[in-house]
N, C-alpha and C positions, 0 to 999 in steps of 0.2 A: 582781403583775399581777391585778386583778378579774376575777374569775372570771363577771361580772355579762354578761350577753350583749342588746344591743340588737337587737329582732327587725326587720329593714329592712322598710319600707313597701315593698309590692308592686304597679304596677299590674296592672290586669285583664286586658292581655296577657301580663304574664308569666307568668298560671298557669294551670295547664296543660289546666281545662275549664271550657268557657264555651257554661250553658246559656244557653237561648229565655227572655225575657222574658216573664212571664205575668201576665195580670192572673184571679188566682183568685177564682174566683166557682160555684166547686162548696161542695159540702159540709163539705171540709175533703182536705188542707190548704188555710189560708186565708189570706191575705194579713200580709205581717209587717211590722212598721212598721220604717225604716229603724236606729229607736234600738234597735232589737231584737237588730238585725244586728250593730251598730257593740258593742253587748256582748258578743257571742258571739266579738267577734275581737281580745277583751283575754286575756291571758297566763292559761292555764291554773294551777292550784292543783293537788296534792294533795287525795284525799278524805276525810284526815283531817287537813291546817289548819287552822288557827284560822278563817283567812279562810271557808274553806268552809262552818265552821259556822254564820259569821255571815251570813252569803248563805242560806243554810237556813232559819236560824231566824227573818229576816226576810221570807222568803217563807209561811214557819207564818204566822205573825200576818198578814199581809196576805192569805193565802190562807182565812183565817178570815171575811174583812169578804167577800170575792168567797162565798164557799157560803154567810155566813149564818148562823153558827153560833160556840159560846162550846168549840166542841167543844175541848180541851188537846190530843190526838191527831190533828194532821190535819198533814199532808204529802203529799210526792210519791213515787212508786213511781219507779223508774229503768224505765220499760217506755214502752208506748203504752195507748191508753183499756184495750183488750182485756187488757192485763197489770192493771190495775185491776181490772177486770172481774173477774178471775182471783182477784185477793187480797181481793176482799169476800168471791167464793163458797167458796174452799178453806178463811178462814179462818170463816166460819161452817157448814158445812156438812161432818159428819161421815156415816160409812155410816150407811143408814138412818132420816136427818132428813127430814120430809117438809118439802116444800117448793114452794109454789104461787107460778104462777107467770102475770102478767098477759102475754098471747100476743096483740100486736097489728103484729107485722113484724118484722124480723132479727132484730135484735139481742134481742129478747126471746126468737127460738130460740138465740141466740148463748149465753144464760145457761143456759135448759135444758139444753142440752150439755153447758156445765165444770159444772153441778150433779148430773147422771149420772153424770158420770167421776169424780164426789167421792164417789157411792154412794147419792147422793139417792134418795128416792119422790118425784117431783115428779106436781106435779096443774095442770094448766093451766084456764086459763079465758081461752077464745078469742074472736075476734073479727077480720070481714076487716080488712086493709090499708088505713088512713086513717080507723077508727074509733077510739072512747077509749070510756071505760070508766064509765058512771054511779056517783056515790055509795052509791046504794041497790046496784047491781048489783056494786060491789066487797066491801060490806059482808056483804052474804048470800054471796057467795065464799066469804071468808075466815070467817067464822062456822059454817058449815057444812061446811068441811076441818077448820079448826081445825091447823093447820101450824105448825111452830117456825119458818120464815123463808120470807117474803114477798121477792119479786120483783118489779119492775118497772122501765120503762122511761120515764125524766120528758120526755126531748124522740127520740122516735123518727126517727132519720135518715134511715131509708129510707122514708118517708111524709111526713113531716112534721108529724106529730101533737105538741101539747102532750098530758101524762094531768095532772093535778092527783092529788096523791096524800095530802092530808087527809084522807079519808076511809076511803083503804087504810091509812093510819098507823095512825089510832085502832082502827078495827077489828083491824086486828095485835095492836096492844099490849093490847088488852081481851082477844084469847085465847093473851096472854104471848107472840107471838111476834117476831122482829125483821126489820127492813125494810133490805132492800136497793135502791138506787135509782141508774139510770143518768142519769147527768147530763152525758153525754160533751160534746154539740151543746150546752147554754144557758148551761154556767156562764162566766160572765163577759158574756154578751149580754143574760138576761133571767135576773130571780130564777129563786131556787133555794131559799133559804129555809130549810137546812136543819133548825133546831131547829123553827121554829114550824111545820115542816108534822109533825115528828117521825121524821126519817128516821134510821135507826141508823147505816147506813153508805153513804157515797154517794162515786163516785167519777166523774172528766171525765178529759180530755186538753189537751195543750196547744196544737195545731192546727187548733181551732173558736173557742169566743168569745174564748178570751185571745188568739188571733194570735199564736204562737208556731210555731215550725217543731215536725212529732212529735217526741217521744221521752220523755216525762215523764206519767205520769197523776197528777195531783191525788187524794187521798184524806181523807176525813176519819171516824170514830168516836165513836159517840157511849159515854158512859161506861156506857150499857145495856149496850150492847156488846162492849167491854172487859170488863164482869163476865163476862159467859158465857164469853170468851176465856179468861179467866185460869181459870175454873172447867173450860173443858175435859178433859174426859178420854183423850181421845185426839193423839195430835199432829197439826200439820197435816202435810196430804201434801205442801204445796211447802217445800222449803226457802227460796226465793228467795222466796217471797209473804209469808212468815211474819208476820206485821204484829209479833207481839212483838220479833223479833229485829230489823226494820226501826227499831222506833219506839226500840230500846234504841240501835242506833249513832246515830241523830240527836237522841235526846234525853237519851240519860242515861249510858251507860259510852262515847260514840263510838269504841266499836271498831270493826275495818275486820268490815266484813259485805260489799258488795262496792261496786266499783271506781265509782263514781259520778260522772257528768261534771260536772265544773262547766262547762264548754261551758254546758249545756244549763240548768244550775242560773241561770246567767248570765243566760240570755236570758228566763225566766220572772221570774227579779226587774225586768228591765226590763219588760217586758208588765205587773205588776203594779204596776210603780211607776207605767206609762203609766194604770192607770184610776185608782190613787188620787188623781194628779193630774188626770184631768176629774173625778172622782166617778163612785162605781159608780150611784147613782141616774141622772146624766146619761147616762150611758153604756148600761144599759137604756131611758132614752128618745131616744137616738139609733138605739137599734136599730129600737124600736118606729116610732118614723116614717121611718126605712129602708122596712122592711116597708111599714108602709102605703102609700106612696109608689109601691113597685116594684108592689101588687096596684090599685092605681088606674090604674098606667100598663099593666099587662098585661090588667088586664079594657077598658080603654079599644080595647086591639088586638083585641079577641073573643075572649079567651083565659077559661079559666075553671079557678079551685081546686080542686084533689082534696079538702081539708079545710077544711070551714064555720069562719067566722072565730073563732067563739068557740073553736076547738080549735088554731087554727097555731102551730108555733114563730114568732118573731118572727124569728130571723137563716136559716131554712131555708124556701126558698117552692118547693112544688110546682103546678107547673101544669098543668095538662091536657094532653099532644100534644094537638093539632088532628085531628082523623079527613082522613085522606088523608096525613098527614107523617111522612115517616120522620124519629124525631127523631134518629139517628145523623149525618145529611146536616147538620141544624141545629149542632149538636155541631164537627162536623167544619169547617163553617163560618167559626164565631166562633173556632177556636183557626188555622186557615190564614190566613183576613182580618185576625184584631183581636186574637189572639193573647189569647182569653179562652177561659177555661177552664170549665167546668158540668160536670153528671152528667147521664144518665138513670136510669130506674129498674131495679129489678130484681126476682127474685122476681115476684109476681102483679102487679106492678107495670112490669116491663121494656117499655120502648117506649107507655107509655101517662102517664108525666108527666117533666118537667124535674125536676130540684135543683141549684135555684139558691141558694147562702151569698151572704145580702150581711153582713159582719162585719166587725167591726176596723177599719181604714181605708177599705176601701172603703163603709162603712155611713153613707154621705153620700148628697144630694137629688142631688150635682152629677153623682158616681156612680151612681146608679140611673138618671136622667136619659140619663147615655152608655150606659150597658149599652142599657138600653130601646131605644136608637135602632139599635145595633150588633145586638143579638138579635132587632129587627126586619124587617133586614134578610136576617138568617139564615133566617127562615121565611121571609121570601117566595120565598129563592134555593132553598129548598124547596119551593117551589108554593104555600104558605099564601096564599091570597087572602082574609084575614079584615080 
């Protein structure tokens, strides 16, 4: 008797929760393409099959063309952005490493944090909420600490700030130090660029531009970086971050290091195989006239940007609340009415702009078009008479 077991098809009454349909238009999580799904719900592997490895190593190489980079070392961390986040800083940052650090909203205090608890001297160099950072004013930063690794932040989420980080690159590496760069919100919606801006190590997630459900961060290494790793002298402090011991089970002895979903492996190879087939260049210019689209139709309503155009993310648009609007009332609106989902802000920012993701699928005229019209009605049922 075959031991081989046929999984029944299930419909969606049969099991046993059944959430609210949403159409995701916050920050992240963000909208999954259907072929995303329909991968995620083929027969799980072992984390150390053949098959898995080749699901893996296919997401390397295609996870290469999305950051930009000829980097050999670049994969996924089994965590979320913030577990990335974790394994650039733990695995560059021993007690005592200074470490500067570009402080323009969260998540750039997100990093000062796990760079503390690693032992850090960190030196910030601040600036309010929906500003970026001049070339000249990164350059004299970093020239004047003179730090073993650089910090920043490439598409700030909680603002909505592009930084361009050329500039902080070069500077780094003229006074030998390495760059760490958060790329959680752009990669896969708008360059990233990683070699040619010179970023050492730079990591994302899978629930912003690729349209994946969380649970996976993207990571990649540049071979700067690798030397000082392997030249370290002391260990890292996580065991689970460890990028040597990671990059050894998925590249070269695949011993078990730990239990890895391919669930999740799944759905990432689909999400990249969905932009190889438009083209990642298309696919940055679908984002980009996304955006433009959605701030023509919101400045059209009286609505006005927290960040001058030359500085926005492309798939992250913050907007101004309105003076007199509670934007919770808005908020509350669109997910009871139209079963859409956004943020407000937080931090110096709470109750004084939207974030709004248009990304992935929903990163069409026809959708920003319907949003417009639905979120316009949200502020008026809020008093907005603009």
């Amino acid at each position: 008797m075959s031991t081989t077991q046929q999984v029944p098809t299930l419909s969606a009454e049969e099991i046993s929760i059944h959430p609210p349909k949403r159409l995701l238009f916050g920050p992240g999580p963000t909208q999954v393409h259907p072929r995303v799904y329909q991968a995620m719900a083929q027969p799980i592997v072992g984390h150390l099959d053949p098959y898995f490895f080749e699901i893996s190593h296919d997401n390397q190489r295609m996870l290469r063309h999305v950051f930009g980079t000829q980097n050999e070392c670049t994969f996924v961390v089994s965590a979320t952005g913030s577990g990335g986040m974790e394994t650039a800083i733990t695995n560059l940052v021993e007690p005592g490493t200074k470490v500067a650090v570009f402080a323009n909203g969260y998540f750039c205090d997100r990093m000062t944090d796990m760079a503390k608890r690693n032992g850090a001297e960190v030196v910030r160099f601040e600036k309010p909420w929906g500003e970026a950072f001049t070339d000249v004013e990164a350059a004299e930063f970093i020239h004047r600490e003179k730090p073993k690794v650089v910090m920043y932040v490439a598409a700030e989420t909680s603002t909505g700030v592009f930084q361009r980080g050329d500039a902080i690159c070069a500077a780094a590496h003229e006074v030998g130090a390495l760059v760490i760069a958060d790329c959680v919100t752009s990669l896969g919606a708008m360059p990233v660029n990683v070699d040619k801006t010179g970023i050492d190590i730079a990591y994302s997630c899978t629930q912003k531009g690729l349209s994946c459900p969380p649970g996976l961060s993207p990571i990649t290494v540049s071979p700067r970086a690798l030397e000082w790793l392997n030249a370290r002298k002391t260990p890292v402090r996580s065991w689970y971050f460890d990028i040597k011991l990671i990059s050894d089970y998925l590249y070269v002895s695949k011993r078990y290091h730990h239990t890895a979903s391919a669930t999740m492996f799944y759905g990432l190879h689909e999400a990249l195989t969905l932009i190889d087939e438009e083209g990642v260049a298309h696919r940055w210019e679908r984002h980009r006239q996304a955006h433009r689209d959605f701030v023509k139709g919101a400045e059209a309503m009286g609505l006005k940007m927290l960040v001058p155009e030359e500085l926005r993310i492309w798939n992250l648009n913050t907007p101004l609340v309105p003076e007199g609007v509670d934007d919770a009332k808005v908020r509350l609106a669109l997910v009871r009415d139209h079963g859409i989902e956004i943020a407000g802000g937080f931090g110096p920012l709470a109750g004084k702009v939207f974030r709004i993701g248009i990304m992935g699928p929903l990163a069409t005229r026809d959708h920003v078009e319907d949003f417009l019209a639905k979120f316009g009605e949200a502020l008026h049922s809020a008093g907005y008479n603009g």
